[in-house]
NUSEGU-163342 format. One record per residue (C-alpha): residue number from 1; chain; x negated, y negated, z negated. Coordinates in nm, 4 decimals, decimal comma. Each point is the difference from the previous one (the first is absolute). Layout:
MARGU  nr kette        u        v        w
MARGU NUM     A        X        Y        Z
...
//
This chain:
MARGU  nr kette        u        v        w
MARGU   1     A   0,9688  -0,0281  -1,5552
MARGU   2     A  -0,2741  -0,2946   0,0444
MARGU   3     A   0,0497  -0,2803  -0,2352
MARGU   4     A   0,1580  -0,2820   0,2126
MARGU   5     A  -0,2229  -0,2577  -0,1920
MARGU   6     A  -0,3081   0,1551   0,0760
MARGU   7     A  -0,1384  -0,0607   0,3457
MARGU   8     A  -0,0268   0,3409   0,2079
MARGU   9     A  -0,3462   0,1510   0,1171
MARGU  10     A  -0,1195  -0,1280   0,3040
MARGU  11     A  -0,0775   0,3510   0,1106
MARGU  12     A   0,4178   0,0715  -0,0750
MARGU  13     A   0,1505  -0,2820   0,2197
MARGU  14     A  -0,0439   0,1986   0,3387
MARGU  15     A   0,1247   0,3635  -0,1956
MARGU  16     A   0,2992  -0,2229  -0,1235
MARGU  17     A   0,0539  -0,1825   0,3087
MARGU  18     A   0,0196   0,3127   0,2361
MARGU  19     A   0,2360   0,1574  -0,3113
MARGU  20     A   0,2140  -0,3067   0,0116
MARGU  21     A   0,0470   0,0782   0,3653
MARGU  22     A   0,0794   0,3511  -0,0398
MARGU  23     A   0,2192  -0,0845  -0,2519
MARGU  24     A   0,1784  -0,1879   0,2671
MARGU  25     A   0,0437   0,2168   0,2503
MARGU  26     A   0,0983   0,2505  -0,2389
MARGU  27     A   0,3485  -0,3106  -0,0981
MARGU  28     A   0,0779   0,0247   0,3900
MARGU  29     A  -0,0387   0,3586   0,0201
MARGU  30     A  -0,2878   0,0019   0,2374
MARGU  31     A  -0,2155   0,1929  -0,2468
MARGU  32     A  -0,1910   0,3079   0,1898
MARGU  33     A  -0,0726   0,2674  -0,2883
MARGU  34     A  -0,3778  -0,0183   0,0779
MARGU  35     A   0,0566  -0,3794  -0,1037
MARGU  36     A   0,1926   0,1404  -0,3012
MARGU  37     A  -0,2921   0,2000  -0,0496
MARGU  38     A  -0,2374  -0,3145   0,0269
MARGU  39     A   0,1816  -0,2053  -0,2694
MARGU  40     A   0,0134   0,2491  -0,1926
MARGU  41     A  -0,3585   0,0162  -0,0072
MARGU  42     A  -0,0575  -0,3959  -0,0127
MARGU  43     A   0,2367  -0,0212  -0,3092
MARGU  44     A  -0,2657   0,2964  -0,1636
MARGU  45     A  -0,2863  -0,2033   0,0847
MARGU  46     A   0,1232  -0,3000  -0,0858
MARGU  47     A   0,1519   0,1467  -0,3903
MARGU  48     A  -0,3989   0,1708  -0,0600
MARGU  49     A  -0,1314  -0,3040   0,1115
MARGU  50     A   0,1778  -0,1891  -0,2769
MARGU  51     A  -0,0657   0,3188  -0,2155
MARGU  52     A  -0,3674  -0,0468   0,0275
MARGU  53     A  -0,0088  -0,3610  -0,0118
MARGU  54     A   0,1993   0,0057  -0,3554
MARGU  55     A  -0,2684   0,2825  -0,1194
MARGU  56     A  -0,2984  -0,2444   0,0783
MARGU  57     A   0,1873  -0,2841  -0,1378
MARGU  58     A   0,0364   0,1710  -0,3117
MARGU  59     A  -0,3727   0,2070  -0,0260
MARGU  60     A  -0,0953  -0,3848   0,0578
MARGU  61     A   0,1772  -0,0922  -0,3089
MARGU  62     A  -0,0575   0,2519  -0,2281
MARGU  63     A  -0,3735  -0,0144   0,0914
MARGU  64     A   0,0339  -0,3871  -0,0912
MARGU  65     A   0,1440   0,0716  -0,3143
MARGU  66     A  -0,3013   0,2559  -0,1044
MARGU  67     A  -0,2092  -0,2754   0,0891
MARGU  68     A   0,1222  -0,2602  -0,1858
MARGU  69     A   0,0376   0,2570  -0,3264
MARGU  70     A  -0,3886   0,0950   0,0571
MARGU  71     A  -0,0555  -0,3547  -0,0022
MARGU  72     A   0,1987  -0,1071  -0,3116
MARGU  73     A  -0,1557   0,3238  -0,1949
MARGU  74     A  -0,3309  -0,1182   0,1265
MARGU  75     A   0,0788  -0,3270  -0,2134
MARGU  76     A   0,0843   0,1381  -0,2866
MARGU  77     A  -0,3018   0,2008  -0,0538
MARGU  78     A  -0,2307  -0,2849   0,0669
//
């Protein structure tokens, strides 16, 4: 679930736009079960999207922290 405080992708307002609106149809019983199929597949894209953006977001961080230890070592030898 995408953190309400953090803005959302650009590239994940259209997938959640057209989801929102299969979500709707879906409330009023319109839903065709190749549109089930399609949410189905937004809400996928949409989870390993945030998947992958949490694993650079962290890779970012840890290699940050290596950096800053390298750099703090570095001081103490010299």
């Amino acid at each position: 679930m995408p953190d309400p405080y953090e803005p959302p992708r650009p590239r994940d307002e259209p997938l959640e736009s057209e989801l929102e609106s299969l979500r709707e149809q879906e409330k009023e019983g319109h839903e065709t079960p190749k549109e089930q199929r399609r949410a189905e597949q937004l809400e996928r894209r949409l989870r390993v999207d945030e998947d992958d953006a949490e694993l650079r977001e962290q890779r970012q961080d840890d290699r940050a922290i290596a950096r800053e230890d390298a750099e703090e070592r570095h001081r103490h030898r010299h």
